[in-house]
C-alpha positions as CSV (number, residue, x, y, z in Angstrom):
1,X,0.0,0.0,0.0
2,X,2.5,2.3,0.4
3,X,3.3,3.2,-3.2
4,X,-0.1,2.8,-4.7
5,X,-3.7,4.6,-4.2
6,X,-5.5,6.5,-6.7
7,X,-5.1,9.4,-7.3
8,X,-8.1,10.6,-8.0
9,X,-11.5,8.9,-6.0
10,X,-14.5,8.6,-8.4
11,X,-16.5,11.0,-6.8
12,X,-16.4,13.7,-4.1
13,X,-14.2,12.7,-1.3
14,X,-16.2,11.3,1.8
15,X,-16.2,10.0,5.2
16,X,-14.8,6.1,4.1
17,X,-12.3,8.3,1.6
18,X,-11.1,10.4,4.1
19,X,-10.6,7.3,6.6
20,X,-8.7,5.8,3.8
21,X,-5.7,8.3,3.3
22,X,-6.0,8.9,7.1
23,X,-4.7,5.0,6.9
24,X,-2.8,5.3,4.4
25,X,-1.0,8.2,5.4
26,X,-0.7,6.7,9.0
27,X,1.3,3.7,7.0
28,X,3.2,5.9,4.9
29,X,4.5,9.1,6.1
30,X,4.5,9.1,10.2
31,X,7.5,9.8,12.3
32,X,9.8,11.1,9.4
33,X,11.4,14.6,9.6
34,X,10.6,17.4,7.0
35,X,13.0,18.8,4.8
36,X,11.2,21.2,2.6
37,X,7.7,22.0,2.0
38,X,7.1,22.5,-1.9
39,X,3.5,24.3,-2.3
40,X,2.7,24.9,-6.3
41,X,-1.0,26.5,-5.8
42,X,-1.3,28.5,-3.1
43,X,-5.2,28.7,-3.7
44,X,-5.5,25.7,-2.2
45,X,-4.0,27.2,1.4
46,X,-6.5,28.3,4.1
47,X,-5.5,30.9,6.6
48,X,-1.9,30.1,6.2
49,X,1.0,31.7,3.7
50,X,2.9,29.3,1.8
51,X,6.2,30.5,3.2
52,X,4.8,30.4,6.9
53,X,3.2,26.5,6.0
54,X,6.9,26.1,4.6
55,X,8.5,27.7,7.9
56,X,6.2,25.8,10.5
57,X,6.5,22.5,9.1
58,X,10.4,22.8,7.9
59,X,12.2,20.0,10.2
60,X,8.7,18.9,12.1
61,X,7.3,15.3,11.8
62,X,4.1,14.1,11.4
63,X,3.4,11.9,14.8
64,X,-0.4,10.9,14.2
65,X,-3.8,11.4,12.8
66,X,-7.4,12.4,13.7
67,X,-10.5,12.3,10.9
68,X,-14.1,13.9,11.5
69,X,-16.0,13.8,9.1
70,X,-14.5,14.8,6.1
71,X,-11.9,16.6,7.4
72,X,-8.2,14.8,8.0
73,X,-6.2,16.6,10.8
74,X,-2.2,15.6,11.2
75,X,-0.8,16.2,14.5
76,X,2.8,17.7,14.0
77,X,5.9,16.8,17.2
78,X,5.0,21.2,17.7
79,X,2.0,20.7,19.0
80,X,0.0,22.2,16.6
81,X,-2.0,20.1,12.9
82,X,-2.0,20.3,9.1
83,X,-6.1,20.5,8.1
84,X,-6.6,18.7,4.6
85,X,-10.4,18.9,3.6
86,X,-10.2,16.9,0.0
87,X,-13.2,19.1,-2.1
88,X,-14.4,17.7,-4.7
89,X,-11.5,16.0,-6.6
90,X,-8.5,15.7,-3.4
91,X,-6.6,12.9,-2.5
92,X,-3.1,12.1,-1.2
93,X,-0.3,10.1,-2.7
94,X,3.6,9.2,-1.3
95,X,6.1,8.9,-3.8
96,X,9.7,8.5,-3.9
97,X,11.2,11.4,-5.6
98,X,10.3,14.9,-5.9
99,X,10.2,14.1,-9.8
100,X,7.4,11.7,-9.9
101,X,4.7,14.6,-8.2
102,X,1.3,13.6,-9.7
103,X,0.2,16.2,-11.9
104,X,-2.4,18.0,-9.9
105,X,-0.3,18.3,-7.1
106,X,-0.8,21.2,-5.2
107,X,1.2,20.9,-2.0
108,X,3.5,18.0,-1.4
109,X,5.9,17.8,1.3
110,X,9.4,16.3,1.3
111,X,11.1,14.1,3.7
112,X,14.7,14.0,4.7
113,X,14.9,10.3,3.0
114,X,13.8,12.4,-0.6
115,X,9.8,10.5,0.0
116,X,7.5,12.8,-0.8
117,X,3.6,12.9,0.7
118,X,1.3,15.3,-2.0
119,X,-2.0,16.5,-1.9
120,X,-3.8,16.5,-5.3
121,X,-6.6,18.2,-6.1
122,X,-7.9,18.8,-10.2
123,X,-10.4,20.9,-9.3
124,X,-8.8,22.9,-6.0
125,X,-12.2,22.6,-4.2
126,X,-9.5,21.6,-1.3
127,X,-8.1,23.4,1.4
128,X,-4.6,22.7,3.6
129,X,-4.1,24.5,6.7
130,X,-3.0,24.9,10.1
131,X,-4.6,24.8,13.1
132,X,-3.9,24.7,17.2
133,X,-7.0,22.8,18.3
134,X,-8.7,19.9,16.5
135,X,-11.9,20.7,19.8
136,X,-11.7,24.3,18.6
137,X,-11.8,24.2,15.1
138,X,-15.2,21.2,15.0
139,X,-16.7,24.1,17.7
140,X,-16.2,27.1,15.2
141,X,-17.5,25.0,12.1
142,X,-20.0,23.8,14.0
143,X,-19.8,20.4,12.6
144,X,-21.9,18.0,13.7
145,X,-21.0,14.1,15.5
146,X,-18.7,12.2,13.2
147,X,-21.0,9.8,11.2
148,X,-19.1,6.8,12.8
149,X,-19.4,8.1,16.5
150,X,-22.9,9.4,16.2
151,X,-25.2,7.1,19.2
152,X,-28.5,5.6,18.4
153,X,-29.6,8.0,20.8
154,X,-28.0,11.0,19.1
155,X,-28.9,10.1,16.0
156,X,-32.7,9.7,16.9
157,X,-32.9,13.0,18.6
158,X,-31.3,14.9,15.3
159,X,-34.8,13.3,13.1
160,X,-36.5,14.5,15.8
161,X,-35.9,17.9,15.8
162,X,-35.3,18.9,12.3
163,X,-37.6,19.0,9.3
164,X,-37.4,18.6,5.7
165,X,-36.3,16.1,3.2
166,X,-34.6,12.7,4.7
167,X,-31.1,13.2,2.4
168,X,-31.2,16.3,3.5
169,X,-30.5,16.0,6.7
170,X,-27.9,13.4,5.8
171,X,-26.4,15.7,4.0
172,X,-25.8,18.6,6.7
173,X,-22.8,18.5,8.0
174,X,-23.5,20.3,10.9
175,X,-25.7,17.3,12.0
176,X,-23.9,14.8,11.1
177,X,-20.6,14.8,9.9
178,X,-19.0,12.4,7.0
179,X,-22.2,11.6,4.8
180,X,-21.7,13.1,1.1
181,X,-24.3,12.6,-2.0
182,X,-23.3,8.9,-2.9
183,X,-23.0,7.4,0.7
184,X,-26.5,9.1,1.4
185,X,-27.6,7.3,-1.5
186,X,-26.3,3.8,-0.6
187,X,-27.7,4.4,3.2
188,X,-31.0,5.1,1.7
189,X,-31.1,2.5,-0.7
190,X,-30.0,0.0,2.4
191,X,-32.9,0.8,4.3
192,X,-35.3,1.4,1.3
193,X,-36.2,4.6,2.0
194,X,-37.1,7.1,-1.0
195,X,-34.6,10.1,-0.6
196,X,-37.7,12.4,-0.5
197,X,-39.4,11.3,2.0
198,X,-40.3,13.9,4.9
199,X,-38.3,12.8,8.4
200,X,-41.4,13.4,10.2
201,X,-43.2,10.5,8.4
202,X,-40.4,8.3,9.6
203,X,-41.3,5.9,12.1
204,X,-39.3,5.5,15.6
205,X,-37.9,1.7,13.8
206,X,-37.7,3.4,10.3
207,X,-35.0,5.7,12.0
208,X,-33.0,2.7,13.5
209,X,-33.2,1.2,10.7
210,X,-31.2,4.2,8.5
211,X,-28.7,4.5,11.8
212,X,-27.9,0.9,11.0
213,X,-27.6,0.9,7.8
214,X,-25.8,4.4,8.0
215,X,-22.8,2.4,10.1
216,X,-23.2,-0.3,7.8
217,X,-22.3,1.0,4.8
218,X,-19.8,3.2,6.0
219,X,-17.7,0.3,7.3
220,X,-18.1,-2.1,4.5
221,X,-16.6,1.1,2.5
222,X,-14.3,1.6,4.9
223,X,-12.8,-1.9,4.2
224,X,-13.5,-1.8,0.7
225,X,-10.7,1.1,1.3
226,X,-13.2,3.4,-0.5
227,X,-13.0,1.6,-3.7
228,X,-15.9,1.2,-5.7
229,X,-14.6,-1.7,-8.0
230,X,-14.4,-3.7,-4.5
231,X,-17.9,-2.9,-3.3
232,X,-20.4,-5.5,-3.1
233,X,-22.5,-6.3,-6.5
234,X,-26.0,-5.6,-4.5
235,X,-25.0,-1.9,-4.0
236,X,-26.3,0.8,-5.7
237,X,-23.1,2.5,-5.7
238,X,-21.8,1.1,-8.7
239,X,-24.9,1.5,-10.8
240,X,-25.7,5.0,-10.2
241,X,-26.2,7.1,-13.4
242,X,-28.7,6.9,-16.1
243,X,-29.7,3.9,-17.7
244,X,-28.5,1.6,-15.2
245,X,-30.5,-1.1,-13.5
246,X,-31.6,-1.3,-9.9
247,X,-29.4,-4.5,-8.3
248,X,-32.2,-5.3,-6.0
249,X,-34.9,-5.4,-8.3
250,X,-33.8,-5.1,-12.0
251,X,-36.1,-2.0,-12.7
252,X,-34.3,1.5,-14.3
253,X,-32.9,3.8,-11.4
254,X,-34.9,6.8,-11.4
255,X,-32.7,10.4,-10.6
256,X,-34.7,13.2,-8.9
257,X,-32.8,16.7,-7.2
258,X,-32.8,17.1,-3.8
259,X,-31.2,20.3,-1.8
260,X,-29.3,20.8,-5.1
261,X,-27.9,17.3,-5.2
262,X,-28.8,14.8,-7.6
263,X,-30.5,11.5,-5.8
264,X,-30.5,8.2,-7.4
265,X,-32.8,5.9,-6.2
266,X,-35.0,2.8,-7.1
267,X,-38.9,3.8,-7.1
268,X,-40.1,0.2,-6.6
269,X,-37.6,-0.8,-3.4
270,X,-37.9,2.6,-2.3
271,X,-41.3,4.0,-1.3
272,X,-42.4,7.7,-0.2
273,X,-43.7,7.2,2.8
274,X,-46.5,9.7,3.4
């Protein structure tokens, strides 16, 4: 693993994508000193200078890792953390010489052996920063529970006091943190609920039922290492997009908007509940 992942993730980068560099970078660039910082799109840098990013991190090591959501935090041996949130198109990749930087490199950071750690981003949706407290930061965003830590109990009481549309309160991060468009998807697809339907139609059981799911999926992703070719046949992950067939069923996905995201979803496994 530590020379190979992709370097680009099929779609928007979410909570089993994050946890999957957070592993990977765990495996491939902890406890090794610095030498030079190399950023090539400063755009890309969040409330940080590239020459103070370059000057903090210069002859610091990377000692350990912390996700939420779909943020990655890197705790440095000075106390303080390098933020990557991935956009729509980010992903990391380690590499042994400066020469072989993927082309959308944006940042990549260069050890004292001449291994290199990048962050690649086509689109530069992504943002690298620094931060002094992981607590702090989570408080000021006001993100919600990671999706993965989120209780039954929790996760009952957020249906319960919101309204609208059931994938869009999956969606908002300040809920819940972690769930993007095609993991909402899957969840609902799981449970066989219609992405539409109103959270106060959804019964007490209907609710444990998407919390269950919800960890499901995420974990089976998780081990799939965020990999869509490795996902199981019976997902809908793999068949989203027009034309394609409903693995449950065999009947034509149907696509509807939702909160300005585009839902897939099978009508017949997937009722409105009313």
């Amino acid at each position: 693993m530590a020379d190979k992942i992709a370097s680009v993730t099929f779609a928007m980068p979410e909570l089993p994508d994050v946890e999957t560099f957070k592993r990977y970078l765990n495996a491939t660039s902890l406890h090794q000193r610095i030498a030079n910082v190399d950023v090539r799109s400063a755009y890309v840098l969040k409330g940080v200078s590239a020459r103070e990013l370059e000057r903090r991190l210069k002859r610091r090591r990377f000692e350990s890792s912390r996700r939420h959501g779909k943020h990655l935090f890197v705790r440095t041996d000075g106390d303080f953390w390098l933020r990557l949130h991935f956009g729509m198109t980010g992903s990391i990749h380690y590499f042994k010489r400066p020469e072989q930087a993927p082309k959308h490199t944006r940042v990549f950071f260069v050890f004292a052996n001449t291994h290199c750690l990048a962050f690649e981003d086509q689109r530069k949706f992504g943002e690298v920063g620094l931060i002094e407290d992981v607590n702090e930061f989570l408080k000021k965003r006001a993100l919600g529970p990671d999706a993965l830590d989120v209780s039954l109990g929790q996760f009952r009481e957020i249906f319960a006091k919101h309204r609208g549309a059931v994938k869009t309160i999956l969606l908002n991060q300040k809920l819940i943190a972690g769930i993007g468009n095609i993991y909402a998807d899957e969840i609902l697809f799981r449970a066989r609920i219609h992405p539409a339907t109103q959270v106060s139609a959804l019964k007490e059981k209907t609710v444990a039922k998407l919390f269950r799911a919800a960890r499901d999926i995420l974990k089976k992703a998780i081990d799939a290492k965020a990999d869509m070719d490795r996902m199981p046949k019976s997902w809908l992950l793999p068949r989203r997009g027009k034309g394609r067939k409903c693995p449950r069923c065999g009947r034509e996905l149907k696509s509807t908007t939702i909160g300005g995201r585009t839902a897939w979803f099978c009508a017949q496994c997937q009722k409105r509940a009313h």
